[in-house]
N, C-alpha and C positions, 0 to 999 in steps of 0.2 A: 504493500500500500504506500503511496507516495504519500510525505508531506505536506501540509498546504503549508505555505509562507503568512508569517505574519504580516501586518499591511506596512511597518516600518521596513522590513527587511526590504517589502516587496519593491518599496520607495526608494532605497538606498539602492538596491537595483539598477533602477530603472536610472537612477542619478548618474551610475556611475558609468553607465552604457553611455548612456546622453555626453557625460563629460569627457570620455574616451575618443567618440566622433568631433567632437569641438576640438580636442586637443590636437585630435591629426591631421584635419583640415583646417584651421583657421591660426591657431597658437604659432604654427610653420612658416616662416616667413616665403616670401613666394621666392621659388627657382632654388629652394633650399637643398643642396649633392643629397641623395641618398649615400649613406657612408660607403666611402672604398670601392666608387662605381662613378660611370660619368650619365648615372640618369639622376632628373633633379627636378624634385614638385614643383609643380607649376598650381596657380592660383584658380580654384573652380570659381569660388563662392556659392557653392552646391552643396549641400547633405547627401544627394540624391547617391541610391545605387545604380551607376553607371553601368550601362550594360555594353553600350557598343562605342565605338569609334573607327569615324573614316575622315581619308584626305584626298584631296584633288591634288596634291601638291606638297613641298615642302611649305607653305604658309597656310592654305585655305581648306579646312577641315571642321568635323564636328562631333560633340561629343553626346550618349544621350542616355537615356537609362527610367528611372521611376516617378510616374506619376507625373508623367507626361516631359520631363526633364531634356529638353534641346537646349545643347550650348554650341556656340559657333565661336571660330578662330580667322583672323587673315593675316595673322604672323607669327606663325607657327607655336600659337598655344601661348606665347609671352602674356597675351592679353585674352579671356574667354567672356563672352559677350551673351548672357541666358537670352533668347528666343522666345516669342510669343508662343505660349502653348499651343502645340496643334491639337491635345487630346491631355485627357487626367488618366489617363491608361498608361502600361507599361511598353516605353518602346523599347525592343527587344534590340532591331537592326538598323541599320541607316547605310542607304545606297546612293548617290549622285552620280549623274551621267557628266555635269559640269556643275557651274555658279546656280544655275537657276533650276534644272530637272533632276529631282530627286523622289528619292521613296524611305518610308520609313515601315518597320513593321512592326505594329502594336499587340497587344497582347490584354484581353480583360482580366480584371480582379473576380474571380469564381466567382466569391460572397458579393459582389456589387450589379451580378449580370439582373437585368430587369425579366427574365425568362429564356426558357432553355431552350427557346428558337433564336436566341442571340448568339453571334457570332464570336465563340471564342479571341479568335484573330482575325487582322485585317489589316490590308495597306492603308499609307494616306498618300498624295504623290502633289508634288507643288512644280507649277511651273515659273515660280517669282523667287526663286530662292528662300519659300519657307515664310514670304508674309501670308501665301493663303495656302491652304490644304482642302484638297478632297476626297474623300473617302472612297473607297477602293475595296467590294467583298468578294473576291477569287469565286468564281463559279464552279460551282459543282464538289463543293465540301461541306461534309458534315456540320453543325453548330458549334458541337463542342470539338473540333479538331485543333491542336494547337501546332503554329508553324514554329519554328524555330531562329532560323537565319536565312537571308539574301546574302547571294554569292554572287558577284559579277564575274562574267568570263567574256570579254571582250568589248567594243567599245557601242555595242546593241544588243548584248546577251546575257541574262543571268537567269538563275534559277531560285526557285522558292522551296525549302526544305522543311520535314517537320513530324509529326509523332506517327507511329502506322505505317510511315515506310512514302508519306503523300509527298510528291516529286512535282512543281511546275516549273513551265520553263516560260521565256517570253525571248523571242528574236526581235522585236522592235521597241527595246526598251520601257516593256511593262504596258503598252496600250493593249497588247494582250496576255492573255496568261493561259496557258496550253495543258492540262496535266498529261500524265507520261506515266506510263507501267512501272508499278510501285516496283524497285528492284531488291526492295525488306520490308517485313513487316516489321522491323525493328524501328523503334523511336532514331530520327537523324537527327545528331546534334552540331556535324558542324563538315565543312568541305573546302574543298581548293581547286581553281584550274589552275593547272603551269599555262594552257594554251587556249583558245575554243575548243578541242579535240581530246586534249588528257586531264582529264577529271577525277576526283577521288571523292568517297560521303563517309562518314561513321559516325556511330551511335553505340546501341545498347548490342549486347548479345557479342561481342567480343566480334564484329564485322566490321569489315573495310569491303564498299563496292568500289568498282573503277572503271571507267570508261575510255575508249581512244578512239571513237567516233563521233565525240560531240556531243553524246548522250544517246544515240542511238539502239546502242546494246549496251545493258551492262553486265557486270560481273560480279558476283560475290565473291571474296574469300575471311572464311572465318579464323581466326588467328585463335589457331590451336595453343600456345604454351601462355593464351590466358583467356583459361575458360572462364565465361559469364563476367567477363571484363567492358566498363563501360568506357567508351572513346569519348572525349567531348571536342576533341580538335584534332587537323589532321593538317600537315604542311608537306610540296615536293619543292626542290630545290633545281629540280631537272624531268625528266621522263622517268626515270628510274629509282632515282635516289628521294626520301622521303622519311616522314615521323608521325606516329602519335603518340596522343598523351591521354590519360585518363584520371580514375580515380587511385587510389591506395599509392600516389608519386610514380603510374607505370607512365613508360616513355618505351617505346619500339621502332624499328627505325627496318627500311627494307630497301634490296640494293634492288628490284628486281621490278620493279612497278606497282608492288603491291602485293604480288604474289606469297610471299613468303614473308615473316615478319620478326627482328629478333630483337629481346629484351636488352636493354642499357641500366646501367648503375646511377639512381638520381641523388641519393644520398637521403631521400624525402619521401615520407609516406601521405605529406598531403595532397590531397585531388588536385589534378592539376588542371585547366582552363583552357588555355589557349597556348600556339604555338605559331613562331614565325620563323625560317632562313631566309638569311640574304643568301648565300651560297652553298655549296654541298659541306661547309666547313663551320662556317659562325650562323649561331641558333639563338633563340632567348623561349623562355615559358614561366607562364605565371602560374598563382594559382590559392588557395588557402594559405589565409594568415599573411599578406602580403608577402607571399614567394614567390621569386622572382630567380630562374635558373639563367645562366648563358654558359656557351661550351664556343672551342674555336678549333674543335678536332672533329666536326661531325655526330659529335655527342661521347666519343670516345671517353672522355673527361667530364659531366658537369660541374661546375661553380655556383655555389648559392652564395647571390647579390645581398649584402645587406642593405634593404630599401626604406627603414625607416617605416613601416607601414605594417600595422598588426592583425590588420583583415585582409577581406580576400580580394584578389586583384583577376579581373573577370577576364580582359580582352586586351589584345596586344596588335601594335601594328608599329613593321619596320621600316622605311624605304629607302634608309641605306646605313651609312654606318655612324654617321651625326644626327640623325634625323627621325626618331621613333616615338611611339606614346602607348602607354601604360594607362588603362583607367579600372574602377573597381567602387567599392562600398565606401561610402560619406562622401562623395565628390573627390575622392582621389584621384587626381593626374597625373601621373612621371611622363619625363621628356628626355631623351636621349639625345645629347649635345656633346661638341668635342671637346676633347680631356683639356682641364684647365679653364673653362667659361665660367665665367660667376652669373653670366645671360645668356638665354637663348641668341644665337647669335645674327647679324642683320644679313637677311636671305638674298639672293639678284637670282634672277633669271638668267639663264643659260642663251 
């Protein structure tokens, strides 16, 4: 039989949760080094649990997460500008084709739905860069289905992923949205194109699909040496060379396209999140507890970053080797700058 808490305890609790999120978003001065690493907080002014982040660019990106939670950048995170809410929902995703055509993919609170003809999830897609939005409900899915992530794969091509194995695709940058023969029944949590043509998805059930026709056919292979293993992120560096990551700190990695898949040493048994390479050699992965892994042997080695951050750190994006972002629970941001910057540093175009 459990305890009930007394209502002081229950208070001092809840004080010290609250005081813990204040502490590590706000008390931080902004662009503060995560220790002995060259990523370095950048300023939300958000509580929020950040769920996703994209860029168009080293400067012009966006960050977004709970309860309807959009923040936008146009120098590269130095400065983060909150956004008129498109929704009091959870946004999950965020896609941009450029400045003005984008999508985000929202996600309802079970306990707030008004009926179970309500649409668990749904896009919104703005053509003004996010001053309006319209609401967007994928045809031909159940109510309560829940999507997961938006994956773009080329510069008119992404796909819609999500519980049950539900697969949509869109060739014209989402004015349609196509579904495609479930290739798992397994819940999809998270994918990567290297190209239009080489594709990869995983989820639950210790599965990796993969495709090299664009999505045409796919494949399963279940990664036998971790039975009932969940994936929640998948990166390739090339055609062949590739990672995932999951729960209990597993990380796998395959020379072969996916085919075959062999365990790595992370030093970490927390779930891990996301996963990014810039090449077949330098990686980074977050995940529980503000963990934060990078290797520069292909994984051969990992390193765990001390990032100054005690929760969990959701989503990761890299685009090259000054240039990355880190976002997670209470409005946390890290920014990936080069060694020696006490600032983000002043961007130019190429």
């Amino acid at each position: 039989m459990r305890k009930k808490c007394s209502a002081p305890a229950k208070y001092v609790r809840i004080a010290a949760i609250v005081l813990a999120i204040l502490s590590a978003n706000f008390a931080a001065p902004a662009n503060r080094p995560a220790a002995d690493s060259n990523w370095r907080r950048q300023t939300s002014n958000s509580f929020a649990e950040l769920r996703a982040v994209f860029f168009l660019d080293q400067k012009i990106g966006w960050a977004a997460g709970g309860r309807g939670t959009l923040l936008r950048t146009e120098d590269g995170g130095a400065n983060w500008q909150a956004q008129k809410k498109p929704s009091d929902d959870t946004i999950r995703d965020v896609l941009f084709w450029d400045r003005q055509d984008g999508w985000l993919l929202c996600e309802r609170n079970i306990f707030l739905m008004k009926s179970m003809d309500e649409a668990r999830s749904y896009l919104l897609h703005t053509t003004d860069g996010g001053s309006n939005w319209e609401r967007i409900d994928v045809d031909g899915v159940d109510a309560d289905t829940r999507f997961t992530r938006l994956l773009r794969a080329g510069d008119r091509k992404a796909w819609l992923l999500g519980e049950a194995g539900n697969l949509y695709l869109t060739n014209d940058r989402g004015r349609s949205w196509k579904r495609q023969v479930p290739p798992t029944r397994y819940l999809l949590l998270g994918g990567t194109f290297f190209d239009t043509d080489h594709g990869w998805l995983t989820g639950g059930g210790a599965s990796v699909i993969r495709t090299i026709d664009g999505g045409a056919v796919w494949r399963t292979t279940v990664v036998r040496n971790a039975p009932g293993a969940r994936f929640n992120a998948i990166a390739f560096a090339s055609e062949n060379r590739g990672w995932v990551v999951g729960d209990g700190g597993r990380i796998m990695t395959t020379g072969d396209g996916g085919r075959t898949w062999t365990p790595q040493v992370t030093g970490t048994d927390e779930e891990l999140f996301d996963v990014r390479f810039l090449d077949q050699r330098e990686g980074w992965v977050v995940g529980g507890h503000g963990t934060l892994l990078h290797t520069r042997d292909g994984g051969a080695h990992w390193t765990e970053i001390e990032t100054g951050v005690g929760h969990l750190l959701e989503r990761i994006l890299v685009l090259d080797r000054t240039h990355g972002w880190v976002v997670g629970l209470g409005g946390t941001i890290l920014s990936l700058t080069p060694p020696g910057s006490d600032r983000p540093p002043v961007l130019r175009r190429n």
